[in-house]
Structures are given as C-alpha cells and as structure tokens.
N, C-alpha and C positions, 0 to 999 in steps of 0.2 A: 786562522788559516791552517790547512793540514800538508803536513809537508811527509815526504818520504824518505828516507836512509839508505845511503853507499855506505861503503865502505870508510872507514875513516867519518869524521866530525861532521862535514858539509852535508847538507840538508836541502833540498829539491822543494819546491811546490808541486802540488797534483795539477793538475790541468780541470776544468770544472766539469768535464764533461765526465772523468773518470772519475770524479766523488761521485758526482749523480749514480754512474753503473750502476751501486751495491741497493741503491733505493731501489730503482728500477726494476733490479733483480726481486729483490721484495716483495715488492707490490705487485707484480706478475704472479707471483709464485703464489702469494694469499689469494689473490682474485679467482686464480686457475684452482685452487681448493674451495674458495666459496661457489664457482660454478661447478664443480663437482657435489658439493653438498647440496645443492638448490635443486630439485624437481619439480619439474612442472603440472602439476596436478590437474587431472581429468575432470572435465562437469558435465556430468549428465544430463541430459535435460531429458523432456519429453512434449518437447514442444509441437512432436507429427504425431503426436497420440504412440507412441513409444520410444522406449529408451533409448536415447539416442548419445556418443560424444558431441558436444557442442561447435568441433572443429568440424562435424558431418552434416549438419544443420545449414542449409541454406536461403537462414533465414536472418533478420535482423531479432537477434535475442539479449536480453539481459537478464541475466538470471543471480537471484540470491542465495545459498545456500544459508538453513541454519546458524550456522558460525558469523558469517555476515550482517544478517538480520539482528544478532545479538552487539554484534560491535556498532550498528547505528544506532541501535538504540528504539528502534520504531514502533511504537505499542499496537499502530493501525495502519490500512491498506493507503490512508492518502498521505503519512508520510512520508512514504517509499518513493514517490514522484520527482521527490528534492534528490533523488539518486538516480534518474534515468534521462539521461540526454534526451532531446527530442518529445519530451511528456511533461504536460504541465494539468491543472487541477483547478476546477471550474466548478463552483458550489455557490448557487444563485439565494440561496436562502444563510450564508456564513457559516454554517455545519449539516451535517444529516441530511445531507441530498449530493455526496461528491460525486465530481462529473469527469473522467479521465477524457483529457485529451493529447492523441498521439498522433506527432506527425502534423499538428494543424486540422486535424480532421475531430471534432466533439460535437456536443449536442450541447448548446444554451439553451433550456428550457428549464420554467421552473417546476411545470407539471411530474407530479413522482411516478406515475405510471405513463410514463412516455418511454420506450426501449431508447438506450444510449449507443453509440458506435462506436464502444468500444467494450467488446463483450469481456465481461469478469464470467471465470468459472473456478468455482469455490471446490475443491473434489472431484472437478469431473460436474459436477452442477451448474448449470448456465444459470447467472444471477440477470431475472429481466428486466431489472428498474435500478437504473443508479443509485436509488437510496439502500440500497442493498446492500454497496461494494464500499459502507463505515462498517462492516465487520470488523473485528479487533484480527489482531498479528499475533497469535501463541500460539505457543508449541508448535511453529510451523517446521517445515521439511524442505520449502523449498518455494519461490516465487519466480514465475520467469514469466516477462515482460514484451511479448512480440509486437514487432511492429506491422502494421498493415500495408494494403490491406490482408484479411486472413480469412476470408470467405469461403474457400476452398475446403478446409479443413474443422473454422469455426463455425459454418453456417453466417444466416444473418444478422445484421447489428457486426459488425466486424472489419466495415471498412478504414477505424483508424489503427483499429489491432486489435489483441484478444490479452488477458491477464488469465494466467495461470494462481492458485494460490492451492496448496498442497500441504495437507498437514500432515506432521509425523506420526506415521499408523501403529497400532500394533503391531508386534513381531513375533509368532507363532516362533517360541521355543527360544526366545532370548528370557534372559536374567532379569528379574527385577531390577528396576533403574525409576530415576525422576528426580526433580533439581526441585528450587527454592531460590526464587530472586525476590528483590528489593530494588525501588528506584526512588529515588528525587532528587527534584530539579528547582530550576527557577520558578517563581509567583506561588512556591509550596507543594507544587503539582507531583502526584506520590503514586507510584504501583506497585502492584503485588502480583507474581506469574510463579504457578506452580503445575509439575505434572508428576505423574505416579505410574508405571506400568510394570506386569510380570505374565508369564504364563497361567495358565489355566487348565496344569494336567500337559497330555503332550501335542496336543491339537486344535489347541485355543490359546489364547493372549488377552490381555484388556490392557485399556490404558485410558486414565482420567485427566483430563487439562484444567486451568481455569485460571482467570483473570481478572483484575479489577486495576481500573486507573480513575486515581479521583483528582477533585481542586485544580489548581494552578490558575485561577480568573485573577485576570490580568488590566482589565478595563475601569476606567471608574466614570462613570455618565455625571454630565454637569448638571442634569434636570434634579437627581437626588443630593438630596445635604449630605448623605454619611458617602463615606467610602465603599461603591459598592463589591468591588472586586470579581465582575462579573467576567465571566467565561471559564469557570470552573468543569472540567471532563466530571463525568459520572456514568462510568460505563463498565458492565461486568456481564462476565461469557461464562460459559461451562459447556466443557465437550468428554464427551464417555465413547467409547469405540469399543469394539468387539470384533475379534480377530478368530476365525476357525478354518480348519483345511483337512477332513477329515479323509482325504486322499491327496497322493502327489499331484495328480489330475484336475483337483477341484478344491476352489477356496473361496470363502466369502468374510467379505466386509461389512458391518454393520455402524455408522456413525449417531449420535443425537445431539442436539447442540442447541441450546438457547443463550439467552441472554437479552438485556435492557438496557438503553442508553438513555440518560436522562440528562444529558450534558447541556450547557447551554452555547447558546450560538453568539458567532463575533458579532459585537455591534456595531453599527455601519459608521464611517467618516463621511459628514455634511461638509458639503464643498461650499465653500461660498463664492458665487458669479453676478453677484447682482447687486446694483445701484440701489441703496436706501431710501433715494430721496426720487428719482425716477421709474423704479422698477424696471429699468431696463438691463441688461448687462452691463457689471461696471469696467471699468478701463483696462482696470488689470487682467478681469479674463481675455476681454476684445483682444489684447496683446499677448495673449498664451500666457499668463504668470498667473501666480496664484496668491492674494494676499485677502488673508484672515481678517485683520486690521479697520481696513476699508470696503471690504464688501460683506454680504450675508448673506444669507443662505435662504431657498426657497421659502420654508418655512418662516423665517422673521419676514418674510413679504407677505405671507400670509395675514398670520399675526398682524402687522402694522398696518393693514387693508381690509380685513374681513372682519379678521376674530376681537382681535383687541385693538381694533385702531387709534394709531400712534402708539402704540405700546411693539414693539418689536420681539418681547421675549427675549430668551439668553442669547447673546450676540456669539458667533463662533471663532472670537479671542483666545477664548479659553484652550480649544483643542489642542491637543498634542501629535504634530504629524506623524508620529509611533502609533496611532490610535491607543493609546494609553488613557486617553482622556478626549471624551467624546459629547457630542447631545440627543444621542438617542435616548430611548428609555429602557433600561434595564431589562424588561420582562421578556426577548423572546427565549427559548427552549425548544428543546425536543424531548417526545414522550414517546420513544421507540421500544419492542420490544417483538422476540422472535423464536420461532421453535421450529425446527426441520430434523430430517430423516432420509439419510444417504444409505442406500444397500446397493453393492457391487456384487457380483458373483463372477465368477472366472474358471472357464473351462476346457480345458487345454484337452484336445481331440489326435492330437498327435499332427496333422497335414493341419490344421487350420487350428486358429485359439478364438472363444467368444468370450464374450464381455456384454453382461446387461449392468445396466444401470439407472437403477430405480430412486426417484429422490422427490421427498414431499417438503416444501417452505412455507410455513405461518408466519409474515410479516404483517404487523400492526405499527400504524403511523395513524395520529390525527385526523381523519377525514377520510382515510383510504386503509381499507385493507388489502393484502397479497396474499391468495393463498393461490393452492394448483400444485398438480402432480407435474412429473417431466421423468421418460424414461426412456431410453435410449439405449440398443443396441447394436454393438460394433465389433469388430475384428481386430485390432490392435495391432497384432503380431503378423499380421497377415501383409501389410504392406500396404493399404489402400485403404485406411479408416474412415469411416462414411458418415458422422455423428447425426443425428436428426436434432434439430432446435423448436422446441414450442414457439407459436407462433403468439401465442399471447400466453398472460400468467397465468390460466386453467386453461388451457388445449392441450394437448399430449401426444406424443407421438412418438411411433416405434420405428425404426428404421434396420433393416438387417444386410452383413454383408458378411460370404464365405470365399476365402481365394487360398492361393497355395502359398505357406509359408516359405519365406529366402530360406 
C-alpha cells in the first residue's frame, strides 16, 4: 500500500484514485507523442485515369502499394483476392484460367476466349481473356482493385469492376537501384524476384525485372503408388522497359515482357453421393452430410456397372478433406507461354495533355491462341478520359478526346 507523510511519524494512505493520477498522466502524455509522431500518408491512386488522392476518388478502391505487395507475400495477380473484401476467385479448370469475381458479379465459364466482367488492365493494357490475368506480381508499383460496376471509364467487360496492375517504370534521371529477394515456403515451394534499373545518359532510363516461382506440389493422387507431389508452380516472366523524354513536353514508354507457365493444376476432390449397391444417392448425402466411408463416388459406379463390373475401383476412404490426398490422376498442366509490347507516348500541349497507347499480346495456350493489337487514345489530364476497348482479341480501336485542363 502507498502511504503519504505529515509532519512528524503518522503516515496516511493515498486514496486510489490519486495513485492512478500519475499513470494517467502518463499514458496521456506517450499517446499525445505517439499521435504526434504518426502521419497519415497519402495514396495515390489513378483509378479515373489520373492521379488522384484516394480520399478524392469516389469510388470503391483498394489499392496496394509496393511495400504492401512485399509484406503479403504475393508472387501472382490471384493471390491478392485473399486481401480484397467483396472479391473472390473463380478458376473452372484449378489453375491458368483465373476468373475475378467482384461484388458477386463473374463469369463461370470454362471457355479461355470468352471476355470476363471484370476487366484486368495490365499498363494501361486491357487483358481480354481471363487466362490472361495468371500474369506473375513483380516489380510492381501499385495494384488498385475497383469495384463495379466501372463502365464509364473501363469500357466493356467491367460490370463487376476493373483491376488496375501497374508496374514500376523507369525513372528518367534517377540513380541506379534494384534489389534481390529469395522466398520459401511450405510443400518446398521457392522464388527468386529481381530487378536492376539506371539511367541512360540524361534523357533515358531502362530497367530490367524478372521472376521465377517453382515446386511446392502439395497433392498426392491414390490412382499412383509413389508419392506424387503434384501441384508444383513453374512459372517465369522477364520484363525490359525503356524510359525517354527528350523534351519537358514529350516522353515515351516503351515495355516488353514475356514469359511461361508450365505449372500444374489442383487436382479435383471426388465427392462421394452414391449408394454401392443401388446406384442411387446414398443416405448420407439425401441428409446433406458427407461420409467417405459408406458412399462412393460417380466414378466407382461407373467402374462397378460398365467398366469392371463388380469391381468398384479405389474406394474414396482414402481422401483427405485438405485435398492432400485425392483420386484423380495426376497429369493435368498447363503449357502457357506469352510476349507483348506496351508503348505509351505523352504529350503535354500546355491547355490539353495526350496519351496514346499502343500495346501488342502473343498469348499461347493449348488449343487457343491470343494475339491482336489494342491502342487507345486519351486525354488523361484533361478531366474526362474516354479509353476505347477492343471489342474482341484482334479488332483495334482508336478513340480520341481534347478538353481543357482544371
């Protein structure tokens, strides 16, 4: 107990309220220095087709910067979903077809040249086929996530929202800079991101990116005797930019970018709903439950009726509700692989600023290829950006707009 002193021996107790004061005082005083220390930092977006604060944006955004991107951890565009309320991730084939859906508003289809509704724009490049938007996450600048719809501004394909993905450009007349990371994780799964940039004299830049993310297969199918540890990433990018402004007036961008994903896809969980001995549904799905045990899966009806009758095949006991342990077969994959060409050019007129933007994509997938020009010119700064969107993956289309700068 804390006591206080008179004069003379006798000794007082404090009252409890006036021990508390000195804390009180305390902890006021720290707090009222840590909100002085604290600032609250600006995010720019440019989610109306220019730079805007985030607080002037009267839109539903979420946006990443750099910094961010690095503290999740996210090596690809369908990670990021696990970080945006209202956004979930829709991939009919278990990889290399992602399908953003926002708001409730996606496109289930498994067709790859079918346009999705929710438009990805890579650069300022409108990506028109969902298998697009497994690009890899490096060396980016900045991701921002609108919600829909966004028609207005994105064109069509746009009514669950539009994705932003924006990479770190050259910087005419910055210092040589570029990092060096390392990653691994669980099931072995390992990557490597590195970028390199400097000037080029006083009116040029360049900067080189590049990426690889391998292994981490996670799965092991009952059909094969070994362990097979399928779902291994195998996917590597490389991006070169070219940065010149041979006037305060006039600057241009030049991007190239390929890369191949040869990663394998999740393999599927067999549900089992069905009676062995009648082929009908057995009890336990009829009752909404799910037991492994006592029912089987389409397939051992197959098996036990067509193929091998009386023979059922592997019973679906085995599986692991983790999908860890499955009876598919190991073999599906994807064999992707891609080369594009973004050129920006930007001309500031003094009353009005333009912006062309020229951009060519070689996408190769199994069965389908993507090619097609898309170029697009707009006003930016001008208040009232007009973007034109290809109507399919080779149509083209220009659109132009001049008004008076705020």
């Amino acid at each position: 107990m804390s006591y206080a002193r008179r004069s003379g021996s006798t000794r007082y107790p404090l009252p409890a309220r006036c021990k508390a004061l000195p804390l009180v005082l305390a902890v006021g005083a720290s707090s009222l220095a840590l909100a002085q220390d604290r600032v609250i930092e600006e995010v720019v977006v440019s989610a109306q087709k220019r730079e805007q604060s985030m607080q002037d944006v009267s839109i539903a955004v979420s946006a990443f910067s750099e910094e961010e991107l690095n503290s999740l951890a996210v090596s690809n565009l369908e990670e990021l979903t696990e970080f945006v309320s209202g956004v979930e991730l829709f991939d009919d084939r278990g990889a290399g077809q992602p399908t953003w859906v926002i708001r409730g508003v996606g496109l289930a289809d498994f067709n790859a040249n079918n346009t999705p509704t929710a438009a990805i724009h890579y650069d300022d490049y409108y990506l028109t086929s969902n298998v697009l938007g497994g690009i890899g996450l490096f060396d980016i600048g900045r991701v921002e996530v609108l919600k829909g719809p966004q028609g207005g501004l994105y064109g069509r394909n746009s009514s669950g929202g539009a994705v932003q993905v924006l990479s770190r450009r050259a910087e005419v007349g910055a210092e040589s800079n570029g990092y060096l990371t390392g990653s691994y994780g669980r099931w072995g799964r390992h990557g490597l991101e590195a970028a390199f940039g400097g000037k080029l004299g006083d009116s040029a830049a360049f900067r080189v990116a590049a990426m690889t993310d391998q292994d981490g297969g996670w799965q092991d199918s009952l059909v094969t005797p070994q362990d097979d540890e399928h779902g291994d990433r195998d996917f590597s990018a490389v991006r070169v930019q070219l940065s010149w402004q041979p006037t305060e007036n006039i600057d241009a961008w030049l991007k190239i970018e390929g890369g191949a994903d040869k990663s394998e896809t999740t393999l599927a969980y067999s549900r089992a709903l069905y009676d062995l001995e009648t082929g009908d549904f057995c009890s336990a799905a009829l009752a909404g439950r799910q037991d492994e045990l006592n029912c089987v899966t389409l397939s051992n009806l197959t098996n036990a009726f067509v193929l091998t009758p009386g023979d059922p095949g592997i019973l679906p006991g085995g599986q692991s509700e983790r999908g860890t342990r499955v009876l598919s077969s190991p073999i599906n994959a994807v064999d992707n692989d891609w080369l594009g060409v973004n050129l920006q050019l930007n001309w500031d007129l003094g009353a009005v600023s333009l912006t062309s933007i020229t951009g060519y994509l070689d996408y190769w997938i199994p069965g389908l290829r993507s090619s097609g020009w898309s170029r697009t010119v707009t006003a930016p700064s001008a208040g009232w950006p007009v973007p034109c969107m290809p109507r399919t993956k080779t149509r083209s289309c220009v659109s132009a707009l001049l008004s008076r700068t705020s």
